[in-house]
C-alpha positions as CSV (number, residue, x, y, z in Angstrom):
1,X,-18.1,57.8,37.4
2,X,-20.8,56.6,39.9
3,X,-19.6,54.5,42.8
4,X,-19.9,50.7,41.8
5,X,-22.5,48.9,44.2
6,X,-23.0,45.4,42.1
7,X,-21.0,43.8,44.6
8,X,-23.9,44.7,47.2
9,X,-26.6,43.7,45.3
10,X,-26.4,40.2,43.9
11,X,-26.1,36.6,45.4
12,X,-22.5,35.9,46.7
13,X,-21.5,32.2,46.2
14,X,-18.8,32.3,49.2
15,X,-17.2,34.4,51.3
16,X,-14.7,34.4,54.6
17,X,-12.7,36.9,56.8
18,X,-9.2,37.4,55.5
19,X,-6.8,39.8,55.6
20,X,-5.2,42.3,53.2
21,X,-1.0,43.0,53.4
22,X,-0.4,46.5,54.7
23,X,1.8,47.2,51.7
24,X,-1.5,46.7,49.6
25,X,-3.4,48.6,51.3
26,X,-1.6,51.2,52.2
27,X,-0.6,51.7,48.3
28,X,-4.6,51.5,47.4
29,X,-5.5,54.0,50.0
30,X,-2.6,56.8,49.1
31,X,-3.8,56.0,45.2
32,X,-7.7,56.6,46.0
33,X,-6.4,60.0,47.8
34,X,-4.3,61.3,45.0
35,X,-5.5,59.9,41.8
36,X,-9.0,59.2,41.8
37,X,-11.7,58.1,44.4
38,X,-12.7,55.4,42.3
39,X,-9.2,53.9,40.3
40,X,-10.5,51.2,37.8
41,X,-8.1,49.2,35.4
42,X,-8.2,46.4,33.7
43,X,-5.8,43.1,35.5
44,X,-2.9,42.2,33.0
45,X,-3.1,38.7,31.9
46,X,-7.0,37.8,33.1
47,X,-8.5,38.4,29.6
48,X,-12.1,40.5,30.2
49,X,-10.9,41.5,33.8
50,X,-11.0,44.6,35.5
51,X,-10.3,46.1,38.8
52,X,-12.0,49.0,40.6
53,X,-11.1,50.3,43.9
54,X,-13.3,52.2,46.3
55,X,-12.3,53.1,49.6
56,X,-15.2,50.4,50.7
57,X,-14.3,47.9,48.5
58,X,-11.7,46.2,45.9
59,X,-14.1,44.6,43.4
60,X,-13.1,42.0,40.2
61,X,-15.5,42.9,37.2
62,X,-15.8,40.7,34.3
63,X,-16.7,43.5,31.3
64,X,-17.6,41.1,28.8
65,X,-20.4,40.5,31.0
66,X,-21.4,43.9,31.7
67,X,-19.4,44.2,34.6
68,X,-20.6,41.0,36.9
69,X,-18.2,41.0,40.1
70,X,-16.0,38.1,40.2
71,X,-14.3,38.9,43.7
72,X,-14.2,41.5,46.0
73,X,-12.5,42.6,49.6
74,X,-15.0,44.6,51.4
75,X,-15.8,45.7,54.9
76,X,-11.7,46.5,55.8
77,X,-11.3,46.5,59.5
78,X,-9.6,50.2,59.9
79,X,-10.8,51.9,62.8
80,X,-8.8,52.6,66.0
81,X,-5.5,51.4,63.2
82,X,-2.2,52.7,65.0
83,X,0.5,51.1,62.7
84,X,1.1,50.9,58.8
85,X,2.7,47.0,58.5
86,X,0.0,44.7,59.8
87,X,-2.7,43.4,57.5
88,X,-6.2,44.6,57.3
89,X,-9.1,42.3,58.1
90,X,-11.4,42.1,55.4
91,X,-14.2,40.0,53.9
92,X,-13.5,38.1,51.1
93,X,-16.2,37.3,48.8
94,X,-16.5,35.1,45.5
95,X,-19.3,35.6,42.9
96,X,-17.8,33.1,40.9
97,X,-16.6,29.5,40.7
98,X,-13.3,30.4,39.6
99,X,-12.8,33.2,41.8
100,X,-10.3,32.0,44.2
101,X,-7.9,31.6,41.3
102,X,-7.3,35.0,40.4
103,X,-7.1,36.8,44.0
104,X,-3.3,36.5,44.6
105,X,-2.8,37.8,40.8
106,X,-5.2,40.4,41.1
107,X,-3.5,41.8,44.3
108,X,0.1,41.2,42.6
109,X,-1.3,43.6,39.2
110,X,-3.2,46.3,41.6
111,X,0.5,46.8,43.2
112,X,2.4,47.4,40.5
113,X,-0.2,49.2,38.3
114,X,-0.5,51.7,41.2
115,X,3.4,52.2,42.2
116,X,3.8,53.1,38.2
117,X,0.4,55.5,38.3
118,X,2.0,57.1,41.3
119,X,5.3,57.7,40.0
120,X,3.9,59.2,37.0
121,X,1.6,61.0,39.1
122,X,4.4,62.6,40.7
123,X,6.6,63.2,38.1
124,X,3.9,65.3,36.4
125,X,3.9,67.0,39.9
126,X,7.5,67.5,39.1
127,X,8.1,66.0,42.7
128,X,11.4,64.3,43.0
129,X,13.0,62.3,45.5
130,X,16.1,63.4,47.5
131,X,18.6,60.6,48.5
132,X,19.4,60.5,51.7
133,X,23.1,61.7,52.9
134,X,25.3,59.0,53.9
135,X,28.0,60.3,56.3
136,X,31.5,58.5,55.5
C-alpha cells in the first residue's frame, strides 16, 4: 500500500503544537517496526472512520468520502529523544469542523487495537512472557 500523502496536500482548517503521551507513541512506533510500516484500521465506535499510521504521521480518514483526512499528528519532535515517558511534540491539524471531537477517542482505540495486534503478533511468534522471580 502506497504511503498516504492527502494530509499534505489539501487546505487545513486548524492546527496547533501539542503533544503526544509516550505510552502512545512508543506503542505506534514498536507497531510500525513489527507489523507493518503503514498499520491502517478502522476507529471502533466513529461510524466511516479509519486510522493509518506512518512513521510521519497519525492521519483520521473518513472512507465514505474517499478517504478525506479528518485529523492528523504530524511533524513528531524525536530527534536528540533520550527517554521513553515524556510526550512528543507534535502538530495537530483539523480538516474538519468536528475534528477536535474525536482526537482523545481516536488515540484511546489506536492503543488498544495495537496492544491486542501485538500480542497476537507475538503469540504467532510463539514468544512468551517469563514472570519475574519473586524471592520470599
Amino acid at each position: 500500500m502506497p504511503p498516504y500523502t492527502r494530509h499534505n496536500e489539501i487546505t487545513i482548517l486548524g492546527s496547533w503544537p501539542g503533544n503526544i503521551d509516550a505510552n502512545y507513541f512508543n506503542q505506534a512506533q514498536t507497531a510500525l517496526k513489527r507489523l507493518e510500516k503503514q498499520i491502517r484500521f478502522k476507529i471502533p465506535n466513529l461510524n466511516h472512520l479509519d486510522l493509518i499510521l506512518q512513521d510521519d504521521a497519525w492521519v483520521v480518514v473518513d472512507r465514505v468520502l474517499n478517504d478525506m483526512p479528518v485529523a492528523a499528528w504530524t511533524d513528531f519532535q524525536t530527534e536528540g529523544r533520550d527517554n521513553l515517558h515524556a510526550p512528543i511534540a507534535c502538530e495537530v491539524r483539523i480538516y474538519h469542523f468536528a475534528a477536535r471531537a474525536i482526537i482523545e477517542r481516536t488515540l484511546e482505540a489506536m492503543e488498544d487495537i495495537l496492544r491486542q495486534s501485538l500480542v497476537e503478533r507475538y503469540q504467532e511468534d510463539g514468544a512468551t512472557v517469563l514472570p519475574i522471580k519473586e524471592d520470599a
